[in-house]
KOLZA-665108 format. One record per atom (N, C-alpha, C, CB): residue in one letter; x, y, z. Coordinates in steps of 0.05 Angstrom, whole numbers, plus 32768, in hexadecimal, padded with zeros to 4 digits. Glycine has a CB too. Example, Ala and Ser with C-alpha at 12.3 -4.5 7.8 and 13.67 -1.06 7.14 Angstrom:
BEGIN
A81087F8E809C
A80F67FA6809C
A81087FBE809C
A80E27FA780B5
S81017FD3808E
S81117FEB808F
S81028001809D
S811A7FF48072
This chain:
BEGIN
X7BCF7CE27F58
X7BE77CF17F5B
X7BE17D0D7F67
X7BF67CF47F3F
X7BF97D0B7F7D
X7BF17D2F7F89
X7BF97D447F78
X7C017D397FA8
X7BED7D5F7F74
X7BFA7D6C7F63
X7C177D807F73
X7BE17D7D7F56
X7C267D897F5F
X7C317D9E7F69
X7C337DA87F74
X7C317DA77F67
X7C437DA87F89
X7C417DC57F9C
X7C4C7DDE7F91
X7C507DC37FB7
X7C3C7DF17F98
X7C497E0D7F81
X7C687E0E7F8B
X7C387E357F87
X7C7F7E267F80
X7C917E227F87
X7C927E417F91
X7CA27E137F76
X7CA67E377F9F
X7CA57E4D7FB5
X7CBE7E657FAA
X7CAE7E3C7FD7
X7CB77E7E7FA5
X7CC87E8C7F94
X7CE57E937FAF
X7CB47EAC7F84
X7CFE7E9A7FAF
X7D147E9A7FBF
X7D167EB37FC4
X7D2C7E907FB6
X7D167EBE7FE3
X7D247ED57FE6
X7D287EE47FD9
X7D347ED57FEC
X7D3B7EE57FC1
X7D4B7EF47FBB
X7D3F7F007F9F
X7D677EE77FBC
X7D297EE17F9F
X7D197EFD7F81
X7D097F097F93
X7D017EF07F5F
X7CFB7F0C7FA4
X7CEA7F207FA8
X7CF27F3D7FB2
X7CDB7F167FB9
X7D077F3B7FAD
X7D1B7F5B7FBC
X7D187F667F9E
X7D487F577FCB
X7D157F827FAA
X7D1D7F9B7F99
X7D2E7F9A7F85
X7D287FAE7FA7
X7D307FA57F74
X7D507FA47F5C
X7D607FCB7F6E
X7D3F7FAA7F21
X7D6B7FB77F7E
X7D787FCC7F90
X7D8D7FE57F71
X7D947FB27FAF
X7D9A7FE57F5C
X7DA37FF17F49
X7D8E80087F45
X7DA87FDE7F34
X7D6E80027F3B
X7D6080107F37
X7D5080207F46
X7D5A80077F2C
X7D5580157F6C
X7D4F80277F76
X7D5F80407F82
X7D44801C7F82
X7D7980387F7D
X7D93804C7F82
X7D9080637F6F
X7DB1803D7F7B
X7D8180617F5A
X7D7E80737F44
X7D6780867F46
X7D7B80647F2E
X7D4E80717F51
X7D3180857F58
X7D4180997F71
X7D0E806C7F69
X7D53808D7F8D
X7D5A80A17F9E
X7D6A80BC7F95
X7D6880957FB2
X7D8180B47F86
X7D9080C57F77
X7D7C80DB7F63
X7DA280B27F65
X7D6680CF7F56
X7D5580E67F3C
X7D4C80EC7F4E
X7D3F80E17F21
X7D3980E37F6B
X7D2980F57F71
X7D3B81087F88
X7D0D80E77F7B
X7D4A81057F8E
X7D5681177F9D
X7D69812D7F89
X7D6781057FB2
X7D6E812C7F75
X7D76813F7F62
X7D5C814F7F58
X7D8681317F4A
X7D4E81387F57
X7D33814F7F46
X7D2A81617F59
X7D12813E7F3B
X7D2A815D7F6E
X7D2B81717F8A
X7D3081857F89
X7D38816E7F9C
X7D4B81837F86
X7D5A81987F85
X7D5681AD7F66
X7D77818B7F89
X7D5E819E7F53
X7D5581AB7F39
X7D3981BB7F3A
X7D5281957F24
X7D2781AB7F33
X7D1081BB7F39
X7D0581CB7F44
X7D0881B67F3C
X7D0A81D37F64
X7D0C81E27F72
X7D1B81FB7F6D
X7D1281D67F80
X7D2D81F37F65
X7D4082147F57
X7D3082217F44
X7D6182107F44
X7D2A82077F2E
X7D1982127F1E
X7D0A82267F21
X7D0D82057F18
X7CF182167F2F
X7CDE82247F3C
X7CE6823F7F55
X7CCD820C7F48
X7CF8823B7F53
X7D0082587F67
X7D0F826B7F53
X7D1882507F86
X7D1082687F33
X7D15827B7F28
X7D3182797F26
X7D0B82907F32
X7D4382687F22
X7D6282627F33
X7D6F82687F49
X7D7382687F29
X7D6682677F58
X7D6C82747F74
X7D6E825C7F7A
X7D5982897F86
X7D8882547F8D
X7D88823D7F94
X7D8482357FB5
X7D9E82347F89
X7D8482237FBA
X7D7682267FD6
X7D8E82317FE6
X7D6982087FE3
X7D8882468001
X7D96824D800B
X7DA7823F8027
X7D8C825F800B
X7DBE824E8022
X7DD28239803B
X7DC782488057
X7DFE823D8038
X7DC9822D806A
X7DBF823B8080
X7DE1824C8089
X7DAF8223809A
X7DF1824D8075
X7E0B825F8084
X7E02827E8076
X7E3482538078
X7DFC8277806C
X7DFA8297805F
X7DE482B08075
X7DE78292803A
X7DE282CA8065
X7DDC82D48071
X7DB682C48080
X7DE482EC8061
X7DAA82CF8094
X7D8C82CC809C
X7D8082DC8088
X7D8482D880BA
X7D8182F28083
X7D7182FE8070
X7D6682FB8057
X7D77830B806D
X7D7F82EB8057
X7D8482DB8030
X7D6D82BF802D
X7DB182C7802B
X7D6E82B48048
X7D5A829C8049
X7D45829F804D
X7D5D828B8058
X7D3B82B78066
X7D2082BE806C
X7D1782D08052
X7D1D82CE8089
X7D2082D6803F
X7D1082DF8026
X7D0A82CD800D
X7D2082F4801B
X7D2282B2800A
X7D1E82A17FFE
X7D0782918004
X7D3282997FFD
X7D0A828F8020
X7CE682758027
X7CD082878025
X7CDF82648051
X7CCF82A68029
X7CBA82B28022
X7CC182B78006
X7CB482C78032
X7CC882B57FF8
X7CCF82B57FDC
X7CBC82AA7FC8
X7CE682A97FD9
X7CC2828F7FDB
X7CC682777FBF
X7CBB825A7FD3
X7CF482717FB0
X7CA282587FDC
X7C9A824A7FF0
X7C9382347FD8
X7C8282578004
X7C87823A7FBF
X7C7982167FAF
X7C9F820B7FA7
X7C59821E7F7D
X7CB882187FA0
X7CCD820D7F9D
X7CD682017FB7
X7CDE821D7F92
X7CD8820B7FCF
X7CE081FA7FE8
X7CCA81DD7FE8
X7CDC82118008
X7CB181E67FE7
X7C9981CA7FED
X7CA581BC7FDE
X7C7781CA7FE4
X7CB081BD7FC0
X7CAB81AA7FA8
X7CC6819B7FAE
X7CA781BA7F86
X7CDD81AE7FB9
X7CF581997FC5
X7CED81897FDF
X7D1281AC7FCF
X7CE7818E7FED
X7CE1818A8005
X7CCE816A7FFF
X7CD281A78013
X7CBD816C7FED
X7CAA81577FE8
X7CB9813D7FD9
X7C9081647FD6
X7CCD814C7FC7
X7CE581317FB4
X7CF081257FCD
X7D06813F7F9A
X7CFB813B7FDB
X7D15812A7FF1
X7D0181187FFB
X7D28813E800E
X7CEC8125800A
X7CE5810D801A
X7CDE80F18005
X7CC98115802F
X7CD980EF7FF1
X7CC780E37FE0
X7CE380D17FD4
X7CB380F97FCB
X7D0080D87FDB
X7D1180C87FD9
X7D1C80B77FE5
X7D1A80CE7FD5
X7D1080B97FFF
X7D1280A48014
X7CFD80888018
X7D1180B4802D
X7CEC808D8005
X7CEB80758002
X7CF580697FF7
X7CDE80707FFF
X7CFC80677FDE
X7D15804A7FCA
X7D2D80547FE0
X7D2480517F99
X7D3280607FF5
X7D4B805E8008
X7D45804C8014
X7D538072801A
X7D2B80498021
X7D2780368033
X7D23801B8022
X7D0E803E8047
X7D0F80158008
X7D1E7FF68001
X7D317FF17FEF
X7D0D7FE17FF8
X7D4480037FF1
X7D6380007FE9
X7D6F7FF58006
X7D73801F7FDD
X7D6A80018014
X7D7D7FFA802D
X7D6F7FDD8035
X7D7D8015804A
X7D577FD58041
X7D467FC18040
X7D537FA38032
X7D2D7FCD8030
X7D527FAE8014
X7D5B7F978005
X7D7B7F908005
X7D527F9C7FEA
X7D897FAF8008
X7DAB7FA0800E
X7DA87F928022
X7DC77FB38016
X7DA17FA48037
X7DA77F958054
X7DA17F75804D
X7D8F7FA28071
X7D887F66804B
X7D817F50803B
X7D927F3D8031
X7D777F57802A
X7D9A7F4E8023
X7DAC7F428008
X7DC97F33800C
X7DB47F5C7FF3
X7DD87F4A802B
X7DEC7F4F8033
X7DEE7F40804B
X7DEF7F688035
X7DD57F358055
X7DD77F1C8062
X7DD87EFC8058
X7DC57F1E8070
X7DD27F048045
X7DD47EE28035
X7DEF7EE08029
X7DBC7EDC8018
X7DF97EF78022
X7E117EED8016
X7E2F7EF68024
X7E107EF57FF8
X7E2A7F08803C
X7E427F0E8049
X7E417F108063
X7E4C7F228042
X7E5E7F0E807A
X7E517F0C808D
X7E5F7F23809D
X7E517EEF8098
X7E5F7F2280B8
X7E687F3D80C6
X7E557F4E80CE
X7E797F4C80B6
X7E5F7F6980D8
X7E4E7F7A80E1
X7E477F8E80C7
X7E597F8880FA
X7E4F7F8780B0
X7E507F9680A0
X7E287F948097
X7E697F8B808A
X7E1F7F80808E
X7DFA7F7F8090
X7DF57F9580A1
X7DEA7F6080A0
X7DFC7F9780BD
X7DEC7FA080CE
X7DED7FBE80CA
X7DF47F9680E8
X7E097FC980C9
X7E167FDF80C5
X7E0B7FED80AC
X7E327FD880C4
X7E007FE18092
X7DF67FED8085
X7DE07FF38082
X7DFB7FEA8079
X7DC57FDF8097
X7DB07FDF809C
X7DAD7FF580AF
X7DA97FC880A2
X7DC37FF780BE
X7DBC800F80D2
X7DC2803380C8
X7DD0800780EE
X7DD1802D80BB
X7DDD804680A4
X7DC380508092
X7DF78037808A
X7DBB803C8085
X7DA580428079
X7D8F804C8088
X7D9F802F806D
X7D8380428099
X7D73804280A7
X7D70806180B2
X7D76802D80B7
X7D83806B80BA
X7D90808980CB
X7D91809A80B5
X7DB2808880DB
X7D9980978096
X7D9380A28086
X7D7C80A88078
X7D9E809E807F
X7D6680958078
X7D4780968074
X7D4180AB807D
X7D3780838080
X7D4580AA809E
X7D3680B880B0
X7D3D80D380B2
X7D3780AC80C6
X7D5980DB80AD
X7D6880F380AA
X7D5281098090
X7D8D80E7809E
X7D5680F38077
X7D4980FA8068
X7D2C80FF8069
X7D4F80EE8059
X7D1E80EF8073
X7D0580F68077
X7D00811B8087
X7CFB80DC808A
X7D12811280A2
X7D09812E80B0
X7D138147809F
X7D14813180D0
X7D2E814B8093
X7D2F8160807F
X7D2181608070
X7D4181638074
X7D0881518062
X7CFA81538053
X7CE28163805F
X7CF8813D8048
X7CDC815D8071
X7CC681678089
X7CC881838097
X7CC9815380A2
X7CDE8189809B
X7CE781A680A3
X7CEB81AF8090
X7CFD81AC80B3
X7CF281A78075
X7CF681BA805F
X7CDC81C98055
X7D0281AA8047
X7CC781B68051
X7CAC81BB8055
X7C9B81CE8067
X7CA681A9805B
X7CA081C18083
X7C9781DF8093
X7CA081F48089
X7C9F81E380AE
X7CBB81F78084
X7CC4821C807F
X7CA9821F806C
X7CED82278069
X7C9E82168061
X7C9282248046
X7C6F82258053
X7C99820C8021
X7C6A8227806F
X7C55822E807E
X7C5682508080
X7C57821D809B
X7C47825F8070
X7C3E827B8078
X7C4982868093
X7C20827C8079
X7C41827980A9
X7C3B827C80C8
X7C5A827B80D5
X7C25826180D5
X7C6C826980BC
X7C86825F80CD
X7C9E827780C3
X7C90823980C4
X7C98827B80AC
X7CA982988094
X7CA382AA80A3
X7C9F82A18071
X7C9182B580BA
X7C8E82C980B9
X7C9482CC80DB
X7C7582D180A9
X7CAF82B580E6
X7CB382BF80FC
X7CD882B180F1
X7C9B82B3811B
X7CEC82C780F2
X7D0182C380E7
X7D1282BB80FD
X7D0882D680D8
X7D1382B5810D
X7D1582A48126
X7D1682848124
X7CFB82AB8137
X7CF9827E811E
X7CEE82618115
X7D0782568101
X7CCC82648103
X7CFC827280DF
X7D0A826780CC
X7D27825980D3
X7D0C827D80B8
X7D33827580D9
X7D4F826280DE
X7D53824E80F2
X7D65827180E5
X7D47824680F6
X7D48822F8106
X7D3E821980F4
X7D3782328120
X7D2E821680EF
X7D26820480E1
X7D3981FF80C8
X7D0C820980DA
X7D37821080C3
X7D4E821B80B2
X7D6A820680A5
X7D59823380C4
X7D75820B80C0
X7D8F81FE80CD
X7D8A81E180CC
X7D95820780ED
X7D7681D780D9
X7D6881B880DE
X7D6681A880C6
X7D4881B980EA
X7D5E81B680B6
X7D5981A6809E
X7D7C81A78090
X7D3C81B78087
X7D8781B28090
X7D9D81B88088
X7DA7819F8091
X7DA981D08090
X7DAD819F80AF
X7DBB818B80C2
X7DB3817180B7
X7DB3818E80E2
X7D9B817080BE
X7D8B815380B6
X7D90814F809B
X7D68815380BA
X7D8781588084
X7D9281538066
X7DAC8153805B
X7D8A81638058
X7DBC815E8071
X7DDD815C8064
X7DEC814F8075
X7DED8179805F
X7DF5815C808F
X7E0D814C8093
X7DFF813280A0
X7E25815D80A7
X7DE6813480B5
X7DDD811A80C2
X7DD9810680A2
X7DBB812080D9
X7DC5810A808E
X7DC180F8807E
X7DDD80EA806D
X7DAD8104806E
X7DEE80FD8068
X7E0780F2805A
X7E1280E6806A
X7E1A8103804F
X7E1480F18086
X7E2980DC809C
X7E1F80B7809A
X7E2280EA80C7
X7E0A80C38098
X7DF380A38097
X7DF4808C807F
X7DCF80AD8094
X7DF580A88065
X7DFA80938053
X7E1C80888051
X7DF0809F8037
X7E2B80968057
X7E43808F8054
X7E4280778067
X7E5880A68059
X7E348073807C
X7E32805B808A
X7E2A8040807E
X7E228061809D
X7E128045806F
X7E0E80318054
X7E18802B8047
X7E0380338045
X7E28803E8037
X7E4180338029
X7E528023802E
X7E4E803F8026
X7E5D802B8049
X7E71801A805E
X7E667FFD8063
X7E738029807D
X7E4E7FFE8065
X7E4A7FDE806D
X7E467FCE8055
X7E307FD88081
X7E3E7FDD803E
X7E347FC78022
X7E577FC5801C
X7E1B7FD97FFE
X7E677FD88019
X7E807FD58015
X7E937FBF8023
X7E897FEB8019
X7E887FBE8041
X7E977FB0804F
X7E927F8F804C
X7E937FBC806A
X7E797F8C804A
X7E6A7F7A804A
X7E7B7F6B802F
X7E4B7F84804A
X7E767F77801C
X7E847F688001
X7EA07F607FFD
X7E817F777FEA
X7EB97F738011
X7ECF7F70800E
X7EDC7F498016
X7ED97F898020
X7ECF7F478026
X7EDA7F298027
X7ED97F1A8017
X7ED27F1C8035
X7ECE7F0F800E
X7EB97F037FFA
X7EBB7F0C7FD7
X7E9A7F0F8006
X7EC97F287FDB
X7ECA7F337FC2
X7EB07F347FA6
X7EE27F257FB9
X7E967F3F7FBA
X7E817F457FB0
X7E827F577FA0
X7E737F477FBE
X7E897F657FA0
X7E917F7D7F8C
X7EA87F857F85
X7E897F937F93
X7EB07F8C7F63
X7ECC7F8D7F5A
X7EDD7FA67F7C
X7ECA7F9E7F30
X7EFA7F987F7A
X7EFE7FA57F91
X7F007FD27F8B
X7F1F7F937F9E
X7F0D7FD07F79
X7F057FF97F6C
X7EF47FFB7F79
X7EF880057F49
X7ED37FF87F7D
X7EBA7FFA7F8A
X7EBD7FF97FA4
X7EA87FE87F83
X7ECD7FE57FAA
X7EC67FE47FC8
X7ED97FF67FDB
X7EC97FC77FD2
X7EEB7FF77FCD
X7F0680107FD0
X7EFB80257FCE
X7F1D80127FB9
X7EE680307FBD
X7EDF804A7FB9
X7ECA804A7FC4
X7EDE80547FA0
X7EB280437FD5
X7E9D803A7FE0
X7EAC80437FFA
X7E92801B7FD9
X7EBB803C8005
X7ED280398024
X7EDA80568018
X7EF380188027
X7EE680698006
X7EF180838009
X7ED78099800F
X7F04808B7FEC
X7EC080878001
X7EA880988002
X7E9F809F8018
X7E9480907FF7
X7EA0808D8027
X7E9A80888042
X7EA680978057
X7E9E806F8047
X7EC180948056
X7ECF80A08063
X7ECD80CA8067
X7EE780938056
X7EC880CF8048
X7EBA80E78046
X7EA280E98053
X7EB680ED802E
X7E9880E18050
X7E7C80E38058
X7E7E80E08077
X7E6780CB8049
X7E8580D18084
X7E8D80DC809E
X7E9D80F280A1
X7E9A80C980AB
X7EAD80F68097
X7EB58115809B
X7EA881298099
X7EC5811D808D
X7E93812B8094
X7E7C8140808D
X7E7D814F80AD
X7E58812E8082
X7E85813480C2
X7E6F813C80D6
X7E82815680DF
X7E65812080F1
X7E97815880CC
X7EA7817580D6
X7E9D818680D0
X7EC0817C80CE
X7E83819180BB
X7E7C81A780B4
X7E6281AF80D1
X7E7281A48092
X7E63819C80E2
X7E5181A780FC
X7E6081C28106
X7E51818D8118
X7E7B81B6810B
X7E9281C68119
X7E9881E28102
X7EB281AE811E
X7EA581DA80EC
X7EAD81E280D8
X7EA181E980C0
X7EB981D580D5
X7E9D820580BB
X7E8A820880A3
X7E9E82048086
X7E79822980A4
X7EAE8205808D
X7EC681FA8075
X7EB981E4806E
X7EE881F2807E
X7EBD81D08079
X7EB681BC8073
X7EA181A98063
X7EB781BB8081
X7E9181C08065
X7E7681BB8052
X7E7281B7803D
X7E6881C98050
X7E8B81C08034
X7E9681B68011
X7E998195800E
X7EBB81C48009
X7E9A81858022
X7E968167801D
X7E76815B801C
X7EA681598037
X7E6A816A802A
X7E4F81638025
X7E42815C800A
X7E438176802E
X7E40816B7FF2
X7E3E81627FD8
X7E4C814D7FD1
X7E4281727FC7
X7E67814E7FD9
X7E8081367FC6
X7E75811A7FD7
X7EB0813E7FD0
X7E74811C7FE8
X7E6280FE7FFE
X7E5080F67FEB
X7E4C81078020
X7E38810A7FF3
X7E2081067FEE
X7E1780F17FC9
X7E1781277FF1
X7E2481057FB9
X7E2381047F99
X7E2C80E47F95
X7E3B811D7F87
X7E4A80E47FA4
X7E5980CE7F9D
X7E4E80B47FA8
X7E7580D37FA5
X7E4180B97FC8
X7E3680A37FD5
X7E1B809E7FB9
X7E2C80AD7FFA
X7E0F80A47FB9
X7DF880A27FA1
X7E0180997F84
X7DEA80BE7F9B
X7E17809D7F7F
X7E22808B7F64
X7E2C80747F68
X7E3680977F55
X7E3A80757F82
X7E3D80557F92
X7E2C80437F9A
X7E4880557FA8
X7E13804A7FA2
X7E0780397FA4
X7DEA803C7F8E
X7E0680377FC1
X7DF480467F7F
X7DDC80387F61
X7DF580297F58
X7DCA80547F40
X7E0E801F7F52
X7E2580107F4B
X7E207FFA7F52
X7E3C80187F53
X7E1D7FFE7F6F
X7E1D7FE97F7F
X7E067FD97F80
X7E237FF17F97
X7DEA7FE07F7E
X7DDA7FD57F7A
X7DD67FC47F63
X7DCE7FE37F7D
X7DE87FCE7F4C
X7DDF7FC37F38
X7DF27FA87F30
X7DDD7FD97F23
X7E077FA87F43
X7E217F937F41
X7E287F877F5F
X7E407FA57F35
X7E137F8A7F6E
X7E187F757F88
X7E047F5A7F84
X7E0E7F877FA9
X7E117F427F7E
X7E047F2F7F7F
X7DEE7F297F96
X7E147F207F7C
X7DDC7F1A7F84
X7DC17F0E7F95
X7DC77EEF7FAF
X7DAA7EFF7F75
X7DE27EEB7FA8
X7DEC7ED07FB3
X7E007EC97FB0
X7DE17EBD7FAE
């Protein structure tokens, strides 16, 4: 008698528990932020709207609080990337449309958003770069751009496609997918605070809410 052939484990267990990685992106991108204030004594990080003077004293300030944010953000793009990885995945086996693609590509633009604000946040806290206030604000600005409105525009794009993806099919109770689609819709609006410094007040409400939507969502989008 031949023996056994081992059995071959399915797709869908070897993916991530997409719930728990919505949560590592969310702590470590708060602990970022937290900590960093901390360590800067409460001073919180400065807006690139505010005054130049206010920022070029803060990065010469408080250079180990900028590194120590600068090092979470980037360090949160990884469970971004196999969160997005495993929906995208997930979101092809069980739904169809452009919605898979749309959130693979959302994600994907938001990784990368995140990564480089993590990277320019970092340089500011180079000796050589604080001490030409020129540079600072520039860089300044970049990381700003890249970490807020480009990365939120991106995730709100993720949202949109795990949201979209489930509505047919009714993968997720519809409240979620209704509110997933308003999130979204904010989050593209962000891209008014380019134009509009008003506007900048959506950036947190996106951002916070996109991140409670999709640890939700991770934890209540079926495997099949």
């Amino acid at each position: 008698m031949s023996a056994e052939s081992p059995a071959i484990p399915k797709p869908a267990a070897l993916e991530p528990p997409l719930g728990s990685l919505g949560v590592a992106v969310a702590g470590l991108f708060v602990a970022g932020l937290a900590i960093s204030t901390i360590r800067a004594g409460g001073s919180p990080f400065p807006s690139p709207f505010g005054e130049a003077g206010d920022a070029l004293a803060y990065f010469r300030d408080h250079p180990s609080a900028v590194r120590t944010g600068a090092v979470l953000q980037y360090a949160s793009a990884i469970p971004l990337t196999l969160y997005t990885a495993a929906a995208a995945a997930r979101l092809r086996r069980v739904a169809d449309g452009f919605g898979p693609a749309l959130a693979a590509i959302g994600g994907a633009l938001a990784v990368v958003f995140l990564i480089c604000s993590g990277l320019v946040s970092w340089a500011l806290t180079v000796p050589e770069v604080v001490s030409d206030p020129a540079l600072v604000r520039g860089l300044h600005t970049l990381a700003f751009l890249c970490g807020g409105p480009a990365n939120v525009m991106a995730t709100g794009l993720l949202v949109a496609g795990i949201a979209m993806s489930a509505m047919p099919r009714r993968l997720l109770a519809p409240w979620l997918i209704s509110a997933g689609l308003v999130i979204a819709v904010i989050a593209l609006c962000t891209t008014a605070a380019l134009a509009l410094t008003a506007a900048a007040f959506l950036l947190p409400i996106a951002r916070f809410t996109g991140m409670a939507w999709l640890i939700a969502a991770g934890f209540l989008l079926p495997r099949s």
